[in-house]
C-alpha positions, -999 to 999 in steps of 0.1 A, spaced: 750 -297 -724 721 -283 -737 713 -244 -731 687 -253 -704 710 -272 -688 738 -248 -686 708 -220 -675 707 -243 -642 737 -248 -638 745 -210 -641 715 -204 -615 730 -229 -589 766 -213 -588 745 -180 -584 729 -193 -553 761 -200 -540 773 -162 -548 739 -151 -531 746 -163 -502 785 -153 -500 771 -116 -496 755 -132 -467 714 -139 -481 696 -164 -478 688 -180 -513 655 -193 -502 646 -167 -475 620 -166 -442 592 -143 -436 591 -113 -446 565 -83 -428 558 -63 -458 539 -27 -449 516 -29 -485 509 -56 -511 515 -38 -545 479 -38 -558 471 -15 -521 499 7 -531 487 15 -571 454 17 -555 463 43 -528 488 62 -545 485 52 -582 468 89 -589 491 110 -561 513 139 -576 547 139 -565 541 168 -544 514 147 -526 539 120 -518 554 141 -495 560 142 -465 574 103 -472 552 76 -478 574 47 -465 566 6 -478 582 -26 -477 569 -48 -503 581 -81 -513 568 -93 -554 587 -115 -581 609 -91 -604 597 -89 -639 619 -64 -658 651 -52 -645 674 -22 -662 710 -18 -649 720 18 -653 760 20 -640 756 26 -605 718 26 -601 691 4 -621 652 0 -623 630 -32 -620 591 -41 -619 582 -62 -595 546 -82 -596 528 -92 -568 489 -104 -574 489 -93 -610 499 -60 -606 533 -45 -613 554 -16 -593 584 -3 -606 615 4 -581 643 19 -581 681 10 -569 708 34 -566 745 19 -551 744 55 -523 710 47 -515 711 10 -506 749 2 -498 776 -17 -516 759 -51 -504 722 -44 -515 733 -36 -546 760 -65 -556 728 -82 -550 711 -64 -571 735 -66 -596 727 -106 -594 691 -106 -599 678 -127 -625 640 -122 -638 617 -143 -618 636 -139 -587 618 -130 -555 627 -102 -535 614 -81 -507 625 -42 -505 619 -14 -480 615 27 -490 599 53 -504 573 61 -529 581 89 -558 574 95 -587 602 95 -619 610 122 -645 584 103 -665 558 99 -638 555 66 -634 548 57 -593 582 40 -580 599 28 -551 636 48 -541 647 12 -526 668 19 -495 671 -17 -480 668 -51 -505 660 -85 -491 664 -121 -513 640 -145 -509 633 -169 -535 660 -179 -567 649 -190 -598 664 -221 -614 648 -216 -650 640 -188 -674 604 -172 -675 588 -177 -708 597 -156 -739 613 -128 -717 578 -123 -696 561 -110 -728 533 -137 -724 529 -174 -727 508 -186 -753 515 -223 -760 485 -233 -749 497 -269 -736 525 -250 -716 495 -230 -702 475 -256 -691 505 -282 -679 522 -252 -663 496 -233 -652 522 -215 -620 541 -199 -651 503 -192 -667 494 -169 -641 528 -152 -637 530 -144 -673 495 -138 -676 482 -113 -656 442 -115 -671 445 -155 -663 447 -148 -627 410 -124 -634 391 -154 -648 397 -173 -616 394 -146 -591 359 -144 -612 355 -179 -610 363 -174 -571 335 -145 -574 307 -164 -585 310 -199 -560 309 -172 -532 277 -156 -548 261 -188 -557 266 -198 -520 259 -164 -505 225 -164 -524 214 -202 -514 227 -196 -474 204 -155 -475 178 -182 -484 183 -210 -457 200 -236 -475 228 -260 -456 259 -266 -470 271 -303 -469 291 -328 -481 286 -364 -495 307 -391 -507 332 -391 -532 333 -429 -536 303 -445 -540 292 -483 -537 267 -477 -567 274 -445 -593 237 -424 -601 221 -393 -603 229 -389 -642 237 -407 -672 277 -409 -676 299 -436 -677 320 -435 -642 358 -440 -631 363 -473 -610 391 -470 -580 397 -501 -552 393 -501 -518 419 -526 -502 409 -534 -473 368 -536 -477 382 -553 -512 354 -538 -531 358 -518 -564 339 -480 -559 329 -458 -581 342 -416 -582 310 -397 -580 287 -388 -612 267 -368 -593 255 -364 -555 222 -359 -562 209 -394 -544 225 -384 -513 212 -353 -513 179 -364 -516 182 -390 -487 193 -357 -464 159 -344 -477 140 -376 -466 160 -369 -431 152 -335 -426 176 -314 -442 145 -298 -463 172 -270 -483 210 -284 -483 235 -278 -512 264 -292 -521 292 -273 -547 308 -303 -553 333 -322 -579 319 -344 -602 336 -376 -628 327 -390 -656 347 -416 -677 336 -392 -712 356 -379 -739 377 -341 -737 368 -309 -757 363 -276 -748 328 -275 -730 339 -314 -713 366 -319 -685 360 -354 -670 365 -335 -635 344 -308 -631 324 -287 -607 287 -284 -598 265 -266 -577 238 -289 -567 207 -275 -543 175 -293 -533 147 -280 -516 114 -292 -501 75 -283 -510 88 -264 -544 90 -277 -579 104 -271 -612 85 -241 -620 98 -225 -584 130 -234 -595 127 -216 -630 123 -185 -608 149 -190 -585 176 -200 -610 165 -167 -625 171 -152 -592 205 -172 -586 221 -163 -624 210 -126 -626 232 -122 -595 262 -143 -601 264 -119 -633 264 -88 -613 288 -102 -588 312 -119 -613 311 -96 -639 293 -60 -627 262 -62 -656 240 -89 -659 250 -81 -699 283 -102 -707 303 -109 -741 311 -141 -751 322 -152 -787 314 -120 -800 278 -123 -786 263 -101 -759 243 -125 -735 219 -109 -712 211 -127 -675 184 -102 -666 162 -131 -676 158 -163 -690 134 -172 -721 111 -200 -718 100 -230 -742 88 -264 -740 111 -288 -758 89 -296 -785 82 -257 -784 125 -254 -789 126 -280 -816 97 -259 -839 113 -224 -830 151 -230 -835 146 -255 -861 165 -245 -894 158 -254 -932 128 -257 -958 114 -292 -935 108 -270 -905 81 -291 -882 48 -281 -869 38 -283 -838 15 -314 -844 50 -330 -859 67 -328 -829 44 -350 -810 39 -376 -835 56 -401 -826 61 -414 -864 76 -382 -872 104 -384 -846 114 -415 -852 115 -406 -890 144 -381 -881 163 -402 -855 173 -433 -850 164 -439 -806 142 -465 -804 112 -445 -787 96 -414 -795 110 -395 -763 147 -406 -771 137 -395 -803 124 -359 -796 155 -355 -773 183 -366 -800 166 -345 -823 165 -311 -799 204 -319 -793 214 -323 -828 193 -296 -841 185 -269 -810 214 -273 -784 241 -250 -804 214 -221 -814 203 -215 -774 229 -184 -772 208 -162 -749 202 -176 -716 172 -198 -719 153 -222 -696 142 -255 -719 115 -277 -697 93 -308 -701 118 -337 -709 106 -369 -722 102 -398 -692 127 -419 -710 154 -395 -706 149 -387 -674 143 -413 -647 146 -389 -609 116 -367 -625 83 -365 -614 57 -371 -648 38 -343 -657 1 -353 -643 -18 -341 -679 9 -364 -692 33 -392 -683 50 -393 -713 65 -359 -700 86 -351 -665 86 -317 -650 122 -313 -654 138 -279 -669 176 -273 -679 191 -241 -688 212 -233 -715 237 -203 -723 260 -194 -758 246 -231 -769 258 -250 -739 234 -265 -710 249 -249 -680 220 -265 -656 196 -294 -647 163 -290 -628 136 -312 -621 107 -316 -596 119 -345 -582 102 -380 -577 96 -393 -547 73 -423 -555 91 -453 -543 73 -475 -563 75 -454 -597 109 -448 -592 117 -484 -587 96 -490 -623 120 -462 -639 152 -479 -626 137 -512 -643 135 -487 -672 174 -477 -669 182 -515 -668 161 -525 -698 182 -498 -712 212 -510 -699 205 -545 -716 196 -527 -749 234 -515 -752 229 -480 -732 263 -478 -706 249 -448 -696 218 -459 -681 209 -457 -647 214 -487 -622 191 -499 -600 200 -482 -560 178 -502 -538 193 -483 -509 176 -451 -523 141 -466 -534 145 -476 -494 149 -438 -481 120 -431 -507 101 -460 -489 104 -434 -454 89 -406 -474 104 -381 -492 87 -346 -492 76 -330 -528 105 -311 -538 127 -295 -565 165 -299 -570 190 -286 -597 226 -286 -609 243 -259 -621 283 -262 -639 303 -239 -620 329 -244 -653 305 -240 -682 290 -206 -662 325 -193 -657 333 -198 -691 309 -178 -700 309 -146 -676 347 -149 -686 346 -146 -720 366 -181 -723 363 -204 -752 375 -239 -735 365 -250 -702 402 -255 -698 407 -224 -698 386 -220 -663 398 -251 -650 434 -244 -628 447 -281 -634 430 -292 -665 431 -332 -676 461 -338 -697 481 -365 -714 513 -374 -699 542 -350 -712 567 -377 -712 600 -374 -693 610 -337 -680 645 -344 -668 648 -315 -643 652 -338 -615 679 -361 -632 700 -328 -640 698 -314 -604 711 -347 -594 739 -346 -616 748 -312 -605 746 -320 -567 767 -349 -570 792 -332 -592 796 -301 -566 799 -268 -574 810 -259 -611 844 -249 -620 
């Protein structure tokens, strides 16, 4: 038997001694008077003298440490990432409370009603008077609750990630932070929240390969989301002039840390604005996020401090001359000759070209928060051409510590030119391209009623996170990451074997 094994089966007979004091092993509610983080945050700077008369709790938390002392013993319990000591003495809590105690294993969840004092050493304590058990654990806590740090155990088992790691549970309160000031923001301005499909008949509204799932009973294959941005827009042609959706997103792409095929956006549309509106709002919308999520609108990340007061401004050709690094660094004129890009990259036209050439060369160097705007039409076939030239859309994204964090585009709503640009997508698509748009005749139909001049964007919840966290992998903002299959765990198949067998000798 290995020593896991025997740990179970040493934790089942102690269920079975639990309850011969007369516990439950796996209690019922429990009406606690404080959490622990309101107690260190009431009475974390009280002198003892100021506890007094008695300030009386009952708090329930998971036992971290415990320290058996003869016939008394001290143990920190954690509730909410925050930890408050107590302290059990055999007078004080009976004969029964504190066999009990005596039976504790770290991990275990308990509930227990007294006072608060403080110890000869200071430190802010409970003088336990009444225990309660309600939860046993089966398994030991990782490396004796002085952290986790495998990072596959982290991500797999991201319960024991948050117990042992008390600034894990931070980044997603954070993360928790900025949806609600994202939505706060687009609602103070009028925007509806909805919701659109999840499987669609036709994938679009970016470039990505999809996941395909079945439908049985329609017996149709449909395709997870890549975006909802054509659905949005067809709530624009029906009225819904400023509608958001925070919504999760798929794509059949590869892992690393700024990818998770599931992922979250923040996608907003709104009517009679356009890209250069939006430049201002996303301004708006960041600079606010920052000083919800992280108090300053000045954050670290990767030993860089990143301000979101405000957002610089180029052109893409602009970007490709500014951030451009070595002896061959282009002119302006360079950038717009076609011969020139296509010199340096190997797309077949001169748009494809200037965009390979900003992502190979540009993309990592955008540290500070920067808006990058006029895309060429090739690479981007929702976007409404520039009028003083159609080689160029009015489309925008933003990008952050060398990672686009948003899209933004005054959108097209030309039925006929967006039925050329999904002919476009499908030339592509015959060329090789799997990313290239399909034609959606259902959309160029909603078009067809009228869609009103407009703006829309999409901002990664994820990527954003990462960075007003300080985190270096999107996994590490992401509860339940994507993950290869660890292979058998043989928990189950042991349990089995030890209910069948009956209690151990």
């Amino acid at each position: 038997m290995s020593l896991e094994d025997d740990l179970l089966k040493q934790r089942l007979a102690r269920v079975r001694e639990i309850e011969a004091l007369g516990y439950r092993a796996y209690g019922r509610r429990y009406d606690f008077t404080h959490t622990i983080p309101e107690i260190l945050g009431a009475y974390g700077s009280k002198t003892a003298e100021e506890l007094t008369p008695e300030v009386r709790v009952r708090v329930a938390g998971r036992m971290m440490t415990v320290r058996h002392m003869g016939k008394a013993g001290f143990a920190h319990l954690q509730q909410n990432g925050e930890r408050l000591q107590i302290y059990v003495k055999k007078d004080a809590v009976g004969e029964r409370d504190f066999q009990l105690f005596k039976m504790l294993d770290i991990g275990d969840i308990i509930g227990v009603e007294g006072y608060l004092f403080r110890t000869r050493t200071g430190e802010l304590s409970i003088h336990a008077e009444k225990l309660e058990f309600l939860s046993k654990t089966l398994l030991s806590m990782p490396e004796k609750w002085h952290g986790l740090e495998d990072v596959e155990t982290r991500y797999r088992q991201r319960y024991l990630d948050l117990i042992a790691n008390p600034e894990v549970r931070k980044v997603f309160i954070t993360r928790a932070r900025i949806i609600s000031s994202l939505r706060r923001q687009l609602e103070a301005r009028d925007f509806i929240e909805v919701e659109t499909p999840m499987m669609q008949p036709l994938y679009g509204g970016a470039a990505a390969r999809p996941f395909v799932t079945h439908h049985n009973t329609l017996d149709i294959d449909l395709y997870l989301r890549i975006a909802p941005e054509l659905y949005l827009k067809r709530l624009v042609v029906g009225g819904l002039e400023r509608v958001y959706e925070i919504n999760r997103n798929f794509r059949n792409e590869g892992l690393s840390t700024h990818h998770n095929p599931e992922f979250t956006m923040l996608e907003f549309y709104q009517a009679y604005t356009d890209y250069l509106g939006l430049m201002d709002f996303s301004e708006a919308l960041l600079k606010q996020a920052a000083l919800d999520a992280a108090g300053s609108t000045d954050v670290d990340f990767d030993g860089q401090r990143l301000d979101f007061s405000h957002l610089e401004r180029y052109t893409m050709r602009e970007a490709v001359v500014r951030f451009w690094e070595g002896e061959d660094r282009p002119a302006t004129e360079d950038v717009a000759s076609p011969e020139w890009l296509r010199s340096h990259s190997r797309k077949p036209t001169a748009g494809e070209a200037l965009t390979d050439i900003f992502e190979q060369r540009v993309e990592s160097k955008l540290i500070q928060p920067t808006i990058i705007y006029d895309y060429p039409v090739e690479t981007s076939p929702l976007s409404k051409t520039k009028p003083d030239d159609p080689a160029f859309v009015e489309r925008f994204e933003i990008y952050a510590a060398g990672m686009e964090i948003g899209n933004a585009y005054t959108e097209l709503n030309d039925p006929q030119e967006q039925r050329r640009r999904f002919d476009m997508q499908l030339a592509m698509r015959e060329r090789g391209d799997e990313e290239a748009h399909q034609m959606d005749e259902d959309y160029v139909r909603a078009l067809a009623y009228a869609m009103p001049p407009a703006g829309g964007e999409g901002i990664g919840i994820d990527r954003l996170t990462m960075i007003l966290t300080g985190s270096r992998s999107i996994r590490d903002v992401i509860l339940f990451p994507l993950l290869r299959p660890e292979g058998p765990i043989d928990l189950v198949r042991e349990m089995r074997e030890l209910d069948e067998g009956g209690a151990p000798a």
